[in-house]
C-alpha positions in Angstrom: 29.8 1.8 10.3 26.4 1.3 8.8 24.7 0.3 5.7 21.8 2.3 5.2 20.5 -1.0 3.2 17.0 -1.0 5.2 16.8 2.9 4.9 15.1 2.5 1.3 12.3 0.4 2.6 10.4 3.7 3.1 10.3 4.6 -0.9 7.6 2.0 -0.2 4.9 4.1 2.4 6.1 7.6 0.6 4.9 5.7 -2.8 1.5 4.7 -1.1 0.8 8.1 0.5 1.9 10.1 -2.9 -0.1 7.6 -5.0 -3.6 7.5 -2.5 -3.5 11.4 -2.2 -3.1 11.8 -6.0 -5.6 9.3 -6.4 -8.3 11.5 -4.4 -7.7 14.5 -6.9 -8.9 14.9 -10.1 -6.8 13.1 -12.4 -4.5 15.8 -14.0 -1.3 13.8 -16.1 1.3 16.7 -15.6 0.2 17.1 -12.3 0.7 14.0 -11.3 3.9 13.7 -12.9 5.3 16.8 -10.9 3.9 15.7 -7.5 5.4 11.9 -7.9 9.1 13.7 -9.0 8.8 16.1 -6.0 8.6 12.5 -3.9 10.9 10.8 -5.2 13.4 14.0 -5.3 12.4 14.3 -1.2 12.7 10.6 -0.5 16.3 10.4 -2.6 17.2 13.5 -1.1 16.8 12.5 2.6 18.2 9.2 1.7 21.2 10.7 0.1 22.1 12.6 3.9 22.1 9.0 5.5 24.8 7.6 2.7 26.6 10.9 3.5 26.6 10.3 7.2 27.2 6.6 6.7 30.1 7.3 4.0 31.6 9.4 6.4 31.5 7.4 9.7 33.1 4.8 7.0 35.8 7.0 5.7 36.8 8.3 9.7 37.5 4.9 11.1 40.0 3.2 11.5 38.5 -0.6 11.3 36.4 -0.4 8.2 38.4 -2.0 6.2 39.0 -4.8 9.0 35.2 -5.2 9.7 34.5 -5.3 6.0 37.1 -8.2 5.8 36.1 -10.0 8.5 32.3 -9.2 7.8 32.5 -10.4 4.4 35.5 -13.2 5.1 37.4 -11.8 1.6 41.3 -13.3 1.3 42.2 -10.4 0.5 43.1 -6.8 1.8 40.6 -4.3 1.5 42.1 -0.9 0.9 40.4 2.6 1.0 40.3 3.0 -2.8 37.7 -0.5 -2.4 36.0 1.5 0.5 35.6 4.6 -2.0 34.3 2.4 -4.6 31.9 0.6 -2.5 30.6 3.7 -1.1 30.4 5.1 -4.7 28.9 2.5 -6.5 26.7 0.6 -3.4 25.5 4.5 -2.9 24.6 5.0 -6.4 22.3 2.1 -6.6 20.4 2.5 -3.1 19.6 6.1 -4.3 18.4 4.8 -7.9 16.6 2.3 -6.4 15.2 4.9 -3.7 14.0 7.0 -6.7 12.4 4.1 -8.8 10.6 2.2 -5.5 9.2 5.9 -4.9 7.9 6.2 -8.5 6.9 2.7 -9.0 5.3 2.3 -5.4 3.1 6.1 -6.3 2.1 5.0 -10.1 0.9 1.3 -8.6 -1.0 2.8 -6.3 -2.6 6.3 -8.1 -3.8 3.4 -10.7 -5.0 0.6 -8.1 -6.8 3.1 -6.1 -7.9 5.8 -8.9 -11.7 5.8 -8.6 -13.7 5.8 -12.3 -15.8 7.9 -13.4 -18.4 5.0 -13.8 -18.0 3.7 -10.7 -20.5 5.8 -8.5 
């Protein structure tokens, strides 16, 4: 079983290359807008097939809950309703947080690197 924790590191290059090319174009808001939700909809999306692979591969074995208990060192049994709910919930957030790091990441970077008018 694995966490695809690390996956949503790469919301952070998507961001820059969404957020550099935008900055080269002629600023156009609702443009902009679109082409940042297209990323973050791509980057959520491909993210989302990892939880599903991971969920599953979770789900199939037999030791998950056993690794999660000794991983973790809970007193406690860990049964598959817990495994459901952590694959709910903990997949939940590392989507939203896909999507936000995506949009944040793009906007920081279409401002930082958006050249002005006055400026040459």
């Amino acid at each position: 079983m694995g966490v695809p924790l690390f996956n949503v590191v790469l919301a952070l290059p998507a961001g820059l290359v969404v957020g550099g090319k935008l900055a080269l174009l002629a600023r156009d808001v609702d443009r902009d807008r679109r082409i940042t939700r297209w990323a973050c909809l791509c980057t959520t999306a491909m993210l989302a097939v990892v939880c599903a692979a991971s969920a599953t591969i979770a789900l199939v074995s037999r030791s998950t809950a056993t690794d999660l208990q000794r991983l973790l060192h809970l007193g406690f049994v860990i049964t598959p309703a817990h495994i459901v709910g952590l694959i709910v919930i903990g997949g939940g957030a590392l989507l939203t947080l896909q999507w936000v790091l995506t949009d944040r990441i793009a906007r920081w970077t279409l401002r930082g690197w958006q050249i002005s008018p006055t400026s040459g």
